[in-house]
PDB file as gemmi writes it, atoms N, CA and C in Angstrom:
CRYST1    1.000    1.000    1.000  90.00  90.00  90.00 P 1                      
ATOM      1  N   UNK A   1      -4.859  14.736  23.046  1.00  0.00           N  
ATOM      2  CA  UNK A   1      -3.711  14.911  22.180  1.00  0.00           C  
ATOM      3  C   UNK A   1      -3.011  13.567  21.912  1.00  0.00           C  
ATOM      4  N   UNK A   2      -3.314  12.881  22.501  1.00  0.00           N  
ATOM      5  CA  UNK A   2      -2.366  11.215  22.801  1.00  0.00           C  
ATOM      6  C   UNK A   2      -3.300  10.452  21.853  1.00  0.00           C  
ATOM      7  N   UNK A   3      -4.401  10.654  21.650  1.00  0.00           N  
ATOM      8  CA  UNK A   3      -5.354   9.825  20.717  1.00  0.00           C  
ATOM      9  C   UNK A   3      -4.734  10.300  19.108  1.00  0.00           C  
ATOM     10  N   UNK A   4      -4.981  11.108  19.000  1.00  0.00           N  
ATOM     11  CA  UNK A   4      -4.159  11.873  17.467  1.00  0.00           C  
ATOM     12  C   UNK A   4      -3.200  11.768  17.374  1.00  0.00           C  
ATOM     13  N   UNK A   5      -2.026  11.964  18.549  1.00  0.00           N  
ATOM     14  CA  UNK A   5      -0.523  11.570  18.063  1.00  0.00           C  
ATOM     15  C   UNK A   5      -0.747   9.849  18.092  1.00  0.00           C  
ATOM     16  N   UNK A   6      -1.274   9.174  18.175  1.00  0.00           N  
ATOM     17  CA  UNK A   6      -1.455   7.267  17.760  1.00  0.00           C  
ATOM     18  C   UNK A   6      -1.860   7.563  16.766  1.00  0.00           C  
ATOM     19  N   UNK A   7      -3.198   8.326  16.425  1.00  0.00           N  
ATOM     20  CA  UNK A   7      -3.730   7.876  14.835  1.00  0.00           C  
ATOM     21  C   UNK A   7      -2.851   8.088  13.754  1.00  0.00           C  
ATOM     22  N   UNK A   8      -1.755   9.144  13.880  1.00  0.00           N  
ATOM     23  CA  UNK A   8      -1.293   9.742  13.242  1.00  0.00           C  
ATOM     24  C   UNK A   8       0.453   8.792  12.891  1.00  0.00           C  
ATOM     25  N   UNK A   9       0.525   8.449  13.603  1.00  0.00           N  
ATOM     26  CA  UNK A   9       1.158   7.390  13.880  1.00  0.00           C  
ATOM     27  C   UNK A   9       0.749   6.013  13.343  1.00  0.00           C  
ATOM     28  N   UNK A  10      -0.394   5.476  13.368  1.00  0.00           N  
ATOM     29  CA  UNK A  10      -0.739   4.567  12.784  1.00  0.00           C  
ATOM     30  C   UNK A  10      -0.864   4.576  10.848  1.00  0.00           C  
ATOM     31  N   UNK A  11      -1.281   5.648  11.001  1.00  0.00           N  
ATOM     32  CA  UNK A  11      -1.597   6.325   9.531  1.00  0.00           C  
ATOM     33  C   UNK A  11      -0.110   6.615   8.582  1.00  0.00           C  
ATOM     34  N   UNK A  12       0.773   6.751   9.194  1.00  0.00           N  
ATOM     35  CA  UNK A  12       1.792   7.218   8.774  1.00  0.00           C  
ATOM     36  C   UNK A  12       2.399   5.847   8.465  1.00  0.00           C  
ATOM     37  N   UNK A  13       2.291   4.597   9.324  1.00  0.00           N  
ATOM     38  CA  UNK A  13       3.558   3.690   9.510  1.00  0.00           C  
ATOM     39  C   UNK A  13       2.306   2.906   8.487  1.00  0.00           C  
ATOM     40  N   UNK A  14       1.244   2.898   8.166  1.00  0.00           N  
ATOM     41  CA  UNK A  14       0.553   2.392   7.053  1.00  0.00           C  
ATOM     42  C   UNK A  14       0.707   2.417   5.837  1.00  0.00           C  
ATOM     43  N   UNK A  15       0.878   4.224   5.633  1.00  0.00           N  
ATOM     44  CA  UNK A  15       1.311   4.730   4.396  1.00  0.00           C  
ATOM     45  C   UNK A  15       2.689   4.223   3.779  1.00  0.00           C  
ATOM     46  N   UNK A  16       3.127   4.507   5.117  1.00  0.00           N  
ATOM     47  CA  UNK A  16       4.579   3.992   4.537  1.00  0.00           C  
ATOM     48  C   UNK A  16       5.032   2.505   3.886  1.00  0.00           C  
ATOM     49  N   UNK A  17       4.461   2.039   4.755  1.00  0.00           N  
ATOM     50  CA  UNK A  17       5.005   0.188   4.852  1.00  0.00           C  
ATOM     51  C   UNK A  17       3.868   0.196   3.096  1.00  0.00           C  
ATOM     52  N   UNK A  18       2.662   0.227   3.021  1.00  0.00           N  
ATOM     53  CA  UNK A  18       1.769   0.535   1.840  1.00  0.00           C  
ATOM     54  C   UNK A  18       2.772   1.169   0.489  1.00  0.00           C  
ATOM     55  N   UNK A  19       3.344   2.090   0.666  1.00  0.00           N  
ATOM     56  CA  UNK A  19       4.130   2.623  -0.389  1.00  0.00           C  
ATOM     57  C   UNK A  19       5.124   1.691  -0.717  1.00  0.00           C  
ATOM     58  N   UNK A  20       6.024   1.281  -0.001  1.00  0.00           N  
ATOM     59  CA  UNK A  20       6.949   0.321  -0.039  1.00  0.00           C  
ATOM     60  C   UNK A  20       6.800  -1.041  -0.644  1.00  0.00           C  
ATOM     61  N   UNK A  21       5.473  -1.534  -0.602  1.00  0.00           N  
ATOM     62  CA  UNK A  21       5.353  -2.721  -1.129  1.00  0.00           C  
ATOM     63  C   UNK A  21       4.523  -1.911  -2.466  1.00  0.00           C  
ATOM     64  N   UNK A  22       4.014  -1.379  -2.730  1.00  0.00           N  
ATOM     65  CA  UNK A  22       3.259  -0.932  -4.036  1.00  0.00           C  
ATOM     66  C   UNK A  22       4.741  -0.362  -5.069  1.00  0.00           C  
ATOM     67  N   UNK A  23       5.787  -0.189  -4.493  1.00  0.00           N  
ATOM     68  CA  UNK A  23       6.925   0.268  -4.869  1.00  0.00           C  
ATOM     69  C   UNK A  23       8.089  -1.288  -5.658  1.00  0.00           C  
ATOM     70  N   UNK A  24       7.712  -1.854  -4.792  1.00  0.00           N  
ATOM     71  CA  UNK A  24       8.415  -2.912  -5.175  1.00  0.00           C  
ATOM     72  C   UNK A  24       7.738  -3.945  -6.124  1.00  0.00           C  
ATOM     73  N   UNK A  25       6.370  -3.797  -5.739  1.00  0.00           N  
ATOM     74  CA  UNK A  25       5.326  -4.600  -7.320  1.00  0.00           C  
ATOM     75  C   UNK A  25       5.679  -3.973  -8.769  1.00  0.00           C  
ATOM     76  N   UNK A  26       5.653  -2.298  -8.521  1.00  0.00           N  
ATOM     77  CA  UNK A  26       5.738  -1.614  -9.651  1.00  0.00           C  
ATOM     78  C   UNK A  26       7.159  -1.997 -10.139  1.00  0.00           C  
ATOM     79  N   UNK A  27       8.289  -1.509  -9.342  1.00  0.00           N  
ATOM     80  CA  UNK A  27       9.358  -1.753  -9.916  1.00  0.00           C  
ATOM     81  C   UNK A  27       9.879  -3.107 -10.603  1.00  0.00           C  
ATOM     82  N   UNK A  28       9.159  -4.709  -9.821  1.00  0.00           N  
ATOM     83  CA  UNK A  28       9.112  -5.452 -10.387  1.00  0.00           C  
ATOM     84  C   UNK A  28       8.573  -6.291 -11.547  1.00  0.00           C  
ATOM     85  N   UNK A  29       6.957  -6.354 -11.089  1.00  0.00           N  
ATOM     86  CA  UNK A  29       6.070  -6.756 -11.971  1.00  0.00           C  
ATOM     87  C   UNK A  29       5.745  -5.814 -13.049  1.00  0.00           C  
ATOM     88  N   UNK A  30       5.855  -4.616 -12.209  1.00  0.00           N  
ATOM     89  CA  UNK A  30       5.389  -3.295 -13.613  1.00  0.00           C  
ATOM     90  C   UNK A  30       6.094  -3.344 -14.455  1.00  0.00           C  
ATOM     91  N   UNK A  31       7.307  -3.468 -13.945  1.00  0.00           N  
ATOM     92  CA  UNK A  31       8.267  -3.172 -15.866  1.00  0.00           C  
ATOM     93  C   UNK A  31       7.653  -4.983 -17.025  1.00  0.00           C  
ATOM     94  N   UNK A  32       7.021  -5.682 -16.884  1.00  0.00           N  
ATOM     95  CA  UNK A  32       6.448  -6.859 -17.971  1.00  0.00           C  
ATOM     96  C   UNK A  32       5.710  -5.948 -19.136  1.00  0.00           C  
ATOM     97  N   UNK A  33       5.818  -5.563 -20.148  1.00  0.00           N  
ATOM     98  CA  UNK A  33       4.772  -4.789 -20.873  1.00  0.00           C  
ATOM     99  C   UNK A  33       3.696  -5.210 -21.497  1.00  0.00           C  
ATOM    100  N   UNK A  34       3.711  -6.449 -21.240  1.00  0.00           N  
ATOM    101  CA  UNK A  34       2.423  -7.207 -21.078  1.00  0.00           C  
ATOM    102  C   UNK A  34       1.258  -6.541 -20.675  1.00  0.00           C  
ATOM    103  N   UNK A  35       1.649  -6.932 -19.128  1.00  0.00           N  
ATOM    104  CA  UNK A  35       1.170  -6.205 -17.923  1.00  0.00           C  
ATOM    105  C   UNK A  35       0.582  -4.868 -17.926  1.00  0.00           C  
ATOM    106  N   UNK A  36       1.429  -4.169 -17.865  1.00  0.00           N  
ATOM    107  CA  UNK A  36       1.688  -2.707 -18.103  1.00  0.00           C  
ATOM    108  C   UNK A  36       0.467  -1.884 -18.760  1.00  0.00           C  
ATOM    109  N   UNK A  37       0.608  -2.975 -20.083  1.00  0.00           N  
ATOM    110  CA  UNK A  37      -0.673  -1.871 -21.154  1.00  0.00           C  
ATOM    111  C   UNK A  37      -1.839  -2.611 -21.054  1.00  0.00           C  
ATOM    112  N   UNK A  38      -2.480  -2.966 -20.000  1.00  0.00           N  
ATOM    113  CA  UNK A  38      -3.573  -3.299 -19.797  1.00  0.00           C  
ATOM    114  C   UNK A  38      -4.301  -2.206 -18.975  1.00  0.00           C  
ATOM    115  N   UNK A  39      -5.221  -1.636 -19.858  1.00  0.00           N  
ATOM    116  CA  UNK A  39      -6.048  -0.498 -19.295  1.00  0.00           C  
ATOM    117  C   UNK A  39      -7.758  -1.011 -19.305  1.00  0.00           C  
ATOM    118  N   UNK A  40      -8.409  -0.269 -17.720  1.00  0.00           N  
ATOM    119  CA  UNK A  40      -9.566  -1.173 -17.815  1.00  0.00           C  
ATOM    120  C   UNK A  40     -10.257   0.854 -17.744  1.00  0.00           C  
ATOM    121  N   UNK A  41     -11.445   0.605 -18.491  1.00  0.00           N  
ATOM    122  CA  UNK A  41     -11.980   1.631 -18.307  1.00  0.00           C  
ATOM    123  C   UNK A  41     -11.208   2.706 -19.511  1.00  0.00           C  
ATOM    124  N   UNK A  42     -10.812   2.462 -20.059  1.00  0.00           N  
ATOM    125  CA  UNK A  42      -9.470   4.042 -20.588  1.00  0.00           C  
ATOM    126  C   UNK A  42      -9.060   4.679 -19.758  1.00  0.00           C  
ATOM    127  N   UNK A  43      -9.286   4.495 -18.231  1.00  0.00           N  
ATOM    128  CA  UNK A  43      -8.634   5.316 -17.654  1.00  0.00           C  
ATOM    129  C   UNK A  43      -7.277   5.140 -16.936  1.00  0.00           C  
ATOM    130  N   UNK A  44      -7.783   3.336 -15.858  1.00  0.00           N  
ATOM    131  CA  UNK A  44      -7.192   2.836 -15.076  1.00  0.00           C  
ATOM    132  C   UNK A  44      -6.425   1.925 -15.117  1.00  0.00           C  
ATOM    133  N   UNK A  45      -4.759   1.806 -15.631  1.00  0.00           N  
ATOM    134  CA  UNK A  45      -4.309   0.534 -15.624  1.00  0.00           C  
ATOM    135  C   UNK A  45      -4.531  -0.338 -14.646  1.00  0.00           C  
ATOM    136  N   UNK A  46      -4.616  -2.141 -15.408  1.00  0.00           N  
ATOM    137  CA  UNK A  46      -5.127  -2.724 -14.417  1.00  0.00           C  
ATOM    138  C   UNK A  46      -3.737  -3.115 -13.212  1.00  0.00           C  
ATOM    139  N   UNK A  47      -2.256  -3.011 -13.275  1.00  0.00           N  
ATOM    140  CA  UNK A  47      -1.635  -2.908 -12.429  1.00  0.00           C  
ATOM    141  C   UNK A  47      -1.704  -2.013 -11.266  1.00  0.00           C  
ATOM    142  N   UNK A  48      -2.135  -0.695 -11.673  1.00  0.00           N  
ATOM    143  CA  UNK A  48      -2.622   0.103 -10.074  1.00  0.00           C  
ATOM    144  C   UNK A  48      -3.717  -0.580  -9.124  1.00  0.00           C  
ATOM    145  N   UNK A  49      -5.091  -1.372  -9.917  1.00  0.00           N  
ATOM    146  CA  UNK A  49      -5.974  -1.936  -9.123  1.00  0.00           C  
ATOM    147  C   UNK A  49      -5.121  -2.774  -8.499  1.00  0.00           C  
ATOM    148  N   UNK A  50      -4.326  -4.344  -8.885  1.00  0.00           N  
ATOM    149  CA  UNK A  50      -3.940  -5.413  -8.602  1.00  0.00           C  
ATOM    150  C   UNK A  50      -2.664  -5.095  -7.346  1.00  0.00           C  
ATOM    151  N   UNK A  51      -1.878  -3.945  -7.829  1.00  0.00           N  
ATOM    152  CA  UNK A  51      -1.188  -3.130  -6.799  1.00  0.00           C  
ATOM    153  C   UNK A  51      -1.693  -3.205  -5.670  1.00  0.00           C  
ATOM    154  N   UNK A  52      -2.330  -2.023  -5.737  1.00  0.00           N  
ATOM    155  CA  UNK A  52      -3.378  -1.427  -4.497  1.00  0.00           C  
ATOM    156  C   UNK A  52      -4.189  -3.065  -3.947  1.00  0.00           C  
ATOM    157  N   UNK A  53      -4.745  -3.815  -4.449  1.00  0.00           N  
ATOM    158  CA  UNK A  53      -5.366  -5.078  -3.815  1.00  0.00           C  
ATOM    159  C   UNK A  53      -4.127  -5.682  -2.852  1.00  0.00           C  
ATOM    160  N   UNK A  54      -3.208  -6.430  -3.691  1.00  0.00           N  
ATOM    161  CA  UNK A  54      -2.167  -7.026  -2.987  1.00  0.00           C  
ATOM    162  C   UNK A  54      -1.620  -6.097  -1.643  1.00  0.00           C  
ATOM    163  N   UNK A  55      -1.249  -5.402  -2.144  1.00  0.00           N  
ATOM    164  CA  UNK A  55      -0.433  -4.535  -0.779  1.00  0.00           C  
ATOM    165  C   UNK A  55      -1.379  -4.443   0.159  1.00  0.00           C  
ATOM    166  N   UNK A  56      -2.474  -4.193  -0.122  1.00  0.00           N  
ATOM    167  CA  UNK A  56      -3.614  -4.350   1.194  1.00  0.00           C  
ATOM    168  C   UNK A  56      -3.874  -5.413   1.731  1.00  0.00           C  
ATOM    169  N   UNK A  57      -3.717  -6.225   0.885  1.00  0.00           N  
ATOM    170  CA  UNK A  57      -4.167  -7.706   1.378  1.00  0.00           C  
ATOM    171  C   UNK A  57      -2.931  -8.063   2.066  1.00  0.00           C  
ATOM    172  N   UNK A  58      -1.563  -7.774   1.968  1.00  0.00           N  
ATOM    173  CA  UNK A  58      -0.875  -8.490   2.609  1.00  0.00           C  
ATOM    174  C   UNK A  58      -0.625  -7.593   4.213  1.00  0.00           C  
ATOM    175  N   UNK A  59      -0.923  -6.244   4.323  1.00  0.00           N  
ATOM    176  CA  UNK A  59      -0.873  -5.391   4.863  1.00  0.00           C  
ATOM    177  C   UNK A  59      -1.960  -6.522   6.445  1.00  0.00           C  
ATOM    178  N   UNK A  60      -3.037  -6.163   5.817  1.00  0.00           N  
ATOM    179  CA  UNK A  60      -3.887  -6.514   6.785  1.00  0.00           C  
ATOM    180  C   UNK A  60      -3.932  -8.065   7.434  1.00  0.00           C  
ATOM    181  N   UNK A  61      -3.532  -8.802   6.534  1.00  0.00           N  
ATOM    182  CA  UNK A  61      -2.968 -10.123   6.725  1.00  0.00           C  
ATOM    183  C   UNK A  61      -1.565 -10.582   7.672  1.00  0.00           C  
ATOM    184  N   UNK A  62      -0.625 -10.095   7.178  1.00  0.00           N  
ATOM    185  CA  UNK A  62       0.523 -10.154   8.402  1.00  0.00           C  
ATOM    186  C   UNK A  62       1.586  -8.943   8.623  1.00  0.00           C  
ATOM    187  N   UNK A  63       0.589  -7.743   8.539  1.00  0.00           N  
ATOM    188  CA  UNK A  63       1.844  -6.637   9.247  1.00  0.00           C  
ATOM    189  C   UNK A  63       0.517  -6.302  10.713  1.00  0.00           C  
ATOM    190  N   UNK A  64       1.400  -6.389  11.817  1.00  0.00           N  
ATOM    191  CA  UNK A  64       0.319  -5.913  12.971  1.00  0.00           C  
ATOM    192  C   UNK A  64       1.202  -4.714  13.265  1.00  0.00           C  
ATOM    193  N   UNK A  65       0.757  -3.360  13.505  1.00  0.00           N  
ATOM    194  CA  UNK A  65       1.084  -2.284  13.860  1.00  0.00           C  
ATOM    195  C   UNK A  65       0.707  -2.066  15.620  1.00  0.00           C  
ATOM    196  N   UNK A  66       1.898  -1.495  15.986  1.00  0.00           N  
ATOM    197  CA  UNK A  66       2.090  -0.781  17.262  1.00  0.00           C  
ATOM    198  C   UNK A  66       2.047   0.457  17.411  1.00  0.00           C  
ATOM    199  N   UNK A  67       0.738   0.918  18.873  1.00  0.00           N  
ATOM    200  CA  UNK A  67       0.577   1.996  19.069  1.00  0.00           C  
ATOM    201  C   UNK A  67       1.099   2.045  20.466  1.00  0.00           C  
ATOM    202  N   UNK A  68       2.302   3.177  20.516  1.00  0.00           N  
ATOM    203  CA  UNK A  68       3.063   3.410  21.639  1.00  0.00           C  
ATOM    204  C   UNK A  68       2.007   4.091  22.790  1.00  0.00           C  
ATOM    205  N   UNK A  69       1.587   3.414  24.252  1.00  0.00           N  
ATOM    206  CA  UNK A  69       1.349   4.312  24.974  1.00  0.00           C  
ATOM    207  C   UNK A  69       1.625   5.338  25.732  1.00  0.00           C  
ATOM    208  N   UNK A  70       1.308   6.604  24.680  1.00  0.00           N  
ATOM    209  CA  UNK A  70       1.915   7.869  25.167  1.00  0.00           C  
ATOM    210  C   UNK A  70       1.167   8.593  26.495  1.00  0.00           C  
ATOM    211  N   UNK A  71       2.281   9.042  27.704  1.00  0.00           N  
ATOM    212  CA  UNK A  71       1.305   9.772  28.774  1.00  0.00           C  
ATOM    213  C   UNK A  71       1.382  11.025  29.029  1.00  0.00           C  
TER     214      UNK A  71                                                      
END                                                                             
């Protein structure tokens, strides 16, 4: 049960901190309409890819996450 309450935990404080910076690209960089109406595919603006890249990249680069040892 202690293995799943960490993953779940890890997963969560990922999502979150992940939302937060994909939140603050959009709200910043997204509003350029430059930017904005660049669609690759017809489907996918290219700000969701460049989003999603950055926030990961900085994620894995300098956020280190803590898993509490639960007994």
């Amino acid at each position: 049960m202690n293995k799943i309450l960490n993953i779940l935990s890890l997963v969560g404080s990922f999502m979150a901190v992940f939302g937060v910076l994909f939140l603050i690209q959009d709200l910043t960089l997204g509003s350029i309409n430059r930017f904005s109406r660049i669609i690759i595919l017809e489907i996918l603006p290219l700000k969701y890819l460049v989003f999603t890249t950055t926030s990961l990249l900085f994620i894995l680069k300098f956020i280190e996450f803590y898993t509490p040892n639960r007994n």
